[in-house]
C-alpha positions as CSV (number, residue, x, y, z in Angstrom):
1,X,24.1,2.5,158.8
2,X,26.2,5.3,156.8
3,X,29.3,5.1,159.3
4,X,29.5,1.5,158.9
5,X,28.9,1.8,155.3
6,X,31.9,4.1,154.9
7,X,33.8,2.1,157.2
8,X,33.0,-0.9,155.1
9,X,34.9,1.2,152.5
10,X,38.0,2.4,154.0
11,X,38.2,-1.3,155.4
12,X,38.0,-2.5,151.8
13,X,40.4,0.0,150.9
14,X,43.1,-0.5,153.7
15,X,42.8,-4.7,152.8
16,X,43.5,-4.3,149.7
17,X,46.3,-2.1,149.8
18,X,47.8,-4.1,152.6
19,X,47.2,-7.8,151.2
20,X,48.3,-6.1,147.4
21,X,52.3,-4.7,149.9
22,X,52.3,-8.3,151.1
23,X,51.6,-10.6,148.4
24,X,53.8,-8.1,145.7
25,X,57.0,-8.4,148.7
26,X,56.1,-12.5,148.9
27,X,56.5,-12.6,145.2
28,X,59.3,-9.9,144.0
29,X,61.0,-9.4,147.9
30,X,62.7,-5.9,147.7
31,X,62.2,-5.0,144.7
32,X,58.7,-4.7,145.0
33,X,59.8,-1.8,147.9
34,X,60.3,0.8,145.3
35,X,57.3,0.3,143.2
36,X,55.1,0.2,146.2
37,X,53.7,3.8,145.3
38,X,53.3,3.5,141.7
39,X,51.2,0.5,142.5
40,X,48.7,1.4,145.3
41,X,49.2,5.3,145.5
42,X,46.1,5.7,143.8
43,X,44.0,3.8,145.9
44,X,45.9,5.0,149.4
45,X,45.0,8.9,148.1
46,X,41.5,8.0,147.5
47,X,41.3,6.6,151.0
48,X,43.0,9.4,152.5
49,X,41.0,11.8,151.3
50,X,37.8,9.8,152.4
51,X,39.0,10.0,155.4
52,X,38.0,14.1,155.5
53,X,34.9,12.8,156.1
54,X,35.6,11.8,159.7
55,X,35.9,15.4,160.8
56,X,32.8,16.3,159.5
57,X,31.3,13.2,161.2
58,X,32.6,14.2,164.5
59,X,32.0,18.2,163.9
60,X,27.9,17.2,163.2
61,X,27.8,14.7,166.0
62,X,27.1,11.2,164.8
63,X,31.1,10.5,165.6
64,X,31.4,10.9,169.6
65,X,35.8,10.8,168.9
66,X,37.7,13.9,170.4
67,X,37.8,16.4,167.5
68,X,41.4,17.8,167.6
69,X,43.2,14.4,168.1
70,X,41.3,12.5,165.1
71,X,42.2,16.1,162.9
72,X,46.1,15.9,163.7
73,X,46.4,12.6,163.1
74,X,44.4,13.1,159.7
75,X,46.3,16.4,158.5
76,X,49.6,14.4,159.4
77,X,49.0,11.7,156.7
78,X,47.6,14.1,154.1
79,X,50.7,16.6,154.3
80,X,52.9,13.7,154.2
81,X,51.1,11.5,151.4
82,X,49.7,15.1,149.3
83,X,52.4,17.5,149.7
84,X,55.7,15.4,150.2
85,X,55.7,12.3,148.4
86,X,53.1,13.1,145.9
87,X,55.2,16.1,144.5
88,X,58.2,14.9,144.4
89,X,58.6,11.5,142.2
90,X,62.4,10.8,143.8
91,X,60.9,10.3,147.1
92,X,58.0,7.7,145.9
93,X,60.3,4.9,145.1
94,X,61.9,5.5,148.5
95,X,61.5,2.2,151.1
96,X,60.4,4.6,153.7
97,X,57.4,4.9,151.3
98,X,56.8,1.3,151.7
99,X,57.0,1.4,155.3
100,X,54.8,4.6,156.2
101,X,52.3,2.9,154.1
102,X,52.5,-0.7,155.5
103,X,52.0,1.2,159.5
104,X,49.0,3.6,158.2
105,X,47.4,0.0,156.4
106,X,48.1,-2.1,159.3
107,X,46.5,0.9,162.3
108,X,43.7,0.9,159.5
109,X,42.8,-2.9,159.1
110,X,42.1,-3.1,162.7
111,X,40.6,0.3,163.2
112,X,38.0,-0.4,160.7
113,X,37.0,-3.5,161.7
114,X,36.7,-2.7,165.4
115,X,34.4,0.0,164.5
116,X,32.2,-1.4,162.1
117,X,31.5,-4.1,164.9
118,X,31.2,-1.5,167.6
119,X,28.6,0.2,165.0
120,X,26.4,-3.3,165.2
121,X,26.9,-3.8,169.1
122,X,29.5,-6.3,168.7
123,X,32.8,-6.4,171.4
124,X,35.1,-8.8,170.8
125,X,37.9,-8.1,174.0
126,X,41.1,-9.6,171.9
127,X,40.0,-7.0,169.0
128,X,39.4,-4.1,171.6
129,X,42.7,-4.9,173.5
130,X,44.4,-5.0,169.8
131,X,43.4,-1.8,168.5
132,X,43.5,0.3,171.2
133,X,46.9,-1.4,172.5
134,X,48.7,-2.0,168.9
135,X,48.8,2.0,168.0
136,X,50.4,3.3,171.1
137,X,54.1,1.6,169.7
138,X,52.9,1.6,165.8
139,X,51.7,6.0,166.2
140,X,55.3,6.8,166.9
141,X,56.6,4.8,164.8
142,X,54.6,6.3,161.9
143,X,55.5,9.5,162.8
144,X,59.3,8.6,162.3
145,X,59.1,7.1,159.2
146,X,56.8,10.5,158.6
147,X,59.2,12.5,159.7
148,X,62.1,10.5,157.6
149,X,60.2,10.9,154.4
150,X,60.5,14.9,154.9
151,X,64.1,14.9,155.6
152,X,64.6,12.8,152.7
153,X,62.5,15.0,150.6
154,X,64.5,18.4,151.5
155,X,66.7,18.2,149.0
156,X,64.4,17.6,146.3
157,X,62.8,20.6,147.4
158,X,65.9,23.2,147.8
159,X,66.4,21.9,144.2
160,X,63.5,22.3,142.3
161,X,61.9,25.4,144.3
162,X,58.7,23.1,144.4
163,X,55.8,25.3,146.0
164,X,59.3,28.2,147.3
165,X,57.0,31.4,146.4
166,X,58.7,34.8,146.1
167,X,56.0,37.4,146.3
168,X,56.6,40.6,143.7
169,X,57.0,44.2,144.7
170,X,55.7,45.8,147.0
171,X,55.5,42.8,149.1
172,X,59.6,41.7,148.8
173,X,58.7,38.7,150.7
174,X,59.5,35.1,149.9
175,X,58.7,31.6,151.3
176,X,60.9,29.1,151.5
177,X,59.4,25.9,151.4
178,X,62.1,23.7,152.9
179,X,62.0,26.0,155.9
180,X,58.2,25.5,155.9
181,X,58.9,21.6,156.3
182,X,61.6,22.0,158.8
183,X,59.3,23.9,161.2
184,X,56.4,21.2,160.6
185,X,59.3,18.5,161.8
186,X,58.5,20.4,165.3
187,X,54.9,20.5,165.1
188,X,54.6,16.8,164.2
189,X,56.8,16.1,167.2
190,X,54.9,17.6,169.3
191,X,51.4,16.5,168.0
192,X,53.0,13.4,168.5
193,X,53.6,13.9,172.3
194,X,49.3,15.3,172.6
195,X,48.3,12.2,170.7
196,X,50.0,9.4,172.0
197,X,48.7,10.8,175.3
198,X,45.0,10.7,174.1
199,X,45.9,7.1,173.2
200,X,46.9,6.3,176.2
201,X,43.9,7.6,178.0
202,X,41.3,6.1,175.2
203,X,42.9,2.3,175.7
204,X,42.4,3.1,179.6
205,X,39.1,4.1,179.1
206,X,38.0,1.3,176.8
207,X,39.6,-1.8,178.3
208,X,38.1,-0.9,181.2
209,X,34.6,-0.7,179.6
210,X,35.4,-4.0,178.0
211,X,36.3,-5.5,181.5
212,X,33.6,-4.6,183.2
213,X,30.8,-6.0,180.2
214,X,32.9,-8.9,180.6
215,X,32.2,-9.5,184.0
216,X,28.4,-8.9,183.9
217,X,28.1,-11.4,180.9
C-alpha cells in the first residue's frame, strides 16, 4: 500500500508537470521553452527529491530493483537539476531545460503507472512492452541533453566561481569546479554505457515473463 501510495504521488507529480509543458507549448509555442523552469521547477525538485526515497526502499527490501542502477540514474538527475541548473539562473531559461525535463516526465508517466499496476497484480503487455522498450532510446537521449546542459553551464561557472573553493594555508589547495564538471561528463558517459545495459537485460527479462503469463491465460 505505501509504494503505490508514493507512486500515486510521483505519478501525480510527473502528469502534471508534463500535461502543464504541453498545454503551456499548445498555447504560447516557443516561447513558453524558456519559462519552462520558472513554471514547473518547483514541483520537478519536489519530485526529484522524493525520489531519495527509492534507494531507501530498495536498501530495506520492499523494492526488489538492482540497487546501483536505480542510484545512478537518480544521482544523475539530481546533480543535473540541484547543482547545474538550479545555481545558475542563465542556464534555466535554456530549451535544453525544456527538453531534459519533457524526457525525465515522459520515462516517468509510464514508469509510474506500470508500477502502481504491477503493485495491485495488474499486467497489461502493451504497457509492459512500452516502459521497458521506450527507455532504452529515451535514457541516452536524456543523458545528452544532460550532458548539454553542463557544457552550456561551464561558462557560467568559470565566471562566477559558483561552488570553485580555494582552501587557506596550510592546505594551498583549490577546487576548480568546472574541472569537477568536466570529469563528471566522463562518469555520466560511462554510467550511461552500465545502465543502458541493465535496461536491456530488465526488458529481456520482463517481456519474457509477460509472454509466458500470456500464454497460460
Amino acid at each position: 500500500t505505501y509504494l503505490f501510495l508514493y507512486e500515486l504521488m510521483q505519478f501525480c507529480g510527473h502528469s502534471w508537470i508534463f500535461t502543464n509543458m504541453i498545454i503551456r507549448f499548445m498555447s504560447f509555442g516557443k516561447d513558453s521553452l524558456a519559462d519552462t523552469f520558472y513554471s514547473i521547477g518547483l514541483v520537478m525538485r519536489l519530485c526529484q527529491l522524493l525520489s531519495i526515497l527509492e534507494i531507501l526502499h530498495i536498501l530495506i527490501g520492499i523494492d526488489k530493483s538492482r540497487l546501483f542502477p536505480r542510484f545512478l540514474q537518480i544521482t544523475e538527475r539530481i546533480i543535473v537539476l540541484f547543482v547545474v541548473i538550479n545555481s545558475q539562473e542563465e542556464v534555466q531559461g535554456k530549451y535544453v531545460v525544456c527538453v531534459l525535463f519533457f524526457l525525465w516526465n515522459l520515462l516517468d508517466v509510464v514508469r509510474y503507472t506500470y508500477n502502481m499496476l504491477a503493485r495491485t497484480g495488474i499486467y497489461y503487455l502493451p504497457l509492459t512492452w512500452l516502459n521497458f522498450s521506450l527507455c532504452i532510446p529515451l535514457y541516452p537521449l536524456s543523458v545528452l541533453a544532460k550532458a548539454f546542459a553542463i557544457c552550456v553551464s561551464l561558462p557560467y561557472f568559470e565566471s562566477f566561481g559558483t561552488y570553485s573553493v580555494k582552501l587557506p594555508f596550510p592546505f594551498a589547495f583549490s577546487i576548480y569546479f568546472p574541472y569537477v564538471l568536466k570529469m563528471y561528463l566522463l562518469v555520466l558517459f560511462v554510467g550511461m554505457c552500465f545502465i543502458t545495459q541493465n535496461l536491456f537485460s530488465e526488458r529481456k527479462a520482463h517481456l519474457a515473463k509477460g509472454n509466458i503469463k500470456k500464454k497460460r491465460s
